[in-house]
C-alpha positions in Angstrom: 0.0 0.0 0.0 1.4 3.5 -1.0 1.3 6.6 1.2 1.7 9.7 -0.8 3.8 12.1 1.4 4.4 15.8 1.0 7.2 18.2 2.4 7.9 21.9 2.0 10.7 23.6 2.6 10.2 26.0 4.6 12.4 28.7 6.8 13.6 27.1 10.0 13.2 23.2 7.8 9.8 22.4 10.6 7.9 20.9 7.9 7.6 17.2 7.9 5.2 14.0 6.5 4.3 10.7 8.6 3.7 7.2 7.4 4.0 4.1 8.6 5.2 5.2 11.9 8.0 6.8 10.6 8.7 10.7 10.4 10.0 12.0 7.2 12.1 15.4 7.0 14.4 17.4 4.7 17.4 17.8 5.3 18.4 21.2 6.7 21.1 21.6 3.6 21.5 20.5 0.7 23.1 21.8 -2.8 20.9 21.0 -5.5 16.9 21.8 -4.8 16.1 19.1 -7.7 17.8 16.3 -5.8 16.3 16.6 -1.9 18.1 14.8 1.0 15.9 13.6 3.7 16.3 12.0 7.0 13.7 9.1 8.1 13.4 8.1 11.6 11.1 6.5 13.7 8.4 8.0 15.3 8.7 6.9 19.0 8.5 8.2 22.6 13.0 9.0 22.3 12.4 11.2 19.2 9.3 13.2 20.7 11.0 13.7 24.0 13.3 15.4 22.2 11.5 17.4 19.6 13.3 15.3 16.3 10.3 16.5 14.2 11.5 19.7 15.1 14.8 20.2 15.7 16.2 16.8 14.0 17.6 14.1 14.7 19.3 14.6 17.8 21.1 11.2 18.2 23.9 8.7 16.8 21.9 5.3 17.2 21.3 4.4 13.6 18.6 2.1 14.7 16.5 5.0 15.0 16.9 7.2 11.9 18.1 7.1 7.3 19.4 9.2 5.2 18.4 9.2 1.6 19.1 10.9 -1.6 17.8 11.3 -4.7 19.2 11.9 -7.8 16.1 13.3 -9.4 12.8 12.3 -10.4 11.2 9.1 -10.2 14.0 7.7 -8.5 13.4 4.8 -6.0 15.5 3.9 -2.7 15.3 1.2 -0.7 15.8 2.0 2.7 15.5 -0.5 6.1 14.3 1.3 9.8 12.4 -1.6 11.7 11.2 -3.1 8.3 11.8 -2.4 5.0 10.7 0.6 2.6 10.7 1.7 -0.8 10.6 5.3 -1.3 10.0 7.3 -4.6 11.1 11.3 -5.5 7.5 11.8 -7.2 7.7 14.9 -7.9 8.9 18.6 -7.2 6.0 21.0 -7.2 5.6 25.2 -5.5 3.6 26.0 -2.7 2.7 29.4 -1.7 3.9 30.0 2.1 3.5 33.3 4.3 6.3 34.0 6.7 5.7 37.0 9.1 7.9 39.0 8.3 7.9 38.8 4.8 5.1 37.8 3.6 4.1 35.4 0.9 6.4 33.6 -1.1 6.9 30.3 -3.5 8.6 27.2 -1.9 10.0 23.8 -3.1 6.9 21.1 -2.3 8.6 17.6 -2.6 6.2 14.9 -3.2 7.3 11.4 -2.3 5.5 7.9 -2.5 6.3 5.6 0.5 5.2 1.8 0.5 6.5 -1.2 3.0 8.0 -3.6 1.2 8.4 -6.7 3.8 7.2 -6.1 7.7 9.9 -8.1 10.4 
């Protein structure tokens, strides 16, 4: 079953997508908008405590948390965090966001398709 996720870059990199008990969030940095980094960690009592879907991971245990990158669009990865995953750059879309202090502007939406591939 695919989930259809959605993240924004936004000032301050708060935005994040949930699926399969697992939190999904850009990475604060990195070079090329067309090929988004994210980290993937699980979504457990550790990484509320300490705000992860906030602040980021805040931790070295890679039992709790991926990196991936994409080279571009439609790209698949495979990635393992208490089962296993297949996640796919869908697409790279705008979205109008208002900040504050300066109003409304365009930001990068990227679109992702998430699906469990074998449960342990």
């Amino acid at each position: 079953m695919k989930t259809r996720i959605k993240i924004v870059k936004i000032s301050l990199n708060t935005d994040r997508a949930s699926a399969f008990g697992l939190v999904f969030k850009l990475q604060i940095y990195f070079p090329d908008p067309d090929r988004p980094e994210i980290t993937v960690f699980l979504d457990n009592e550790l990484t509320r405590s300490q705000d992860w879907a906030i602040y980021g991971v805040r931790s070295e245990r890679p039992d709790l948390f991926r990196n991936v990158a994409f080279s571009g669009l439609g790209e698949p990865r495979a990635f393992e965090l208490g089962s296993e995953f297949r996640i796919e750059f869908a697409s790279l879309t705008q979205e109008e966001v208002v900040y504050a202090r300066t109003g409304k502007t365009l930001e990068p939406a990227y679109h992702f398709e998430v699906e469990p591939l074998h449960v342990h």
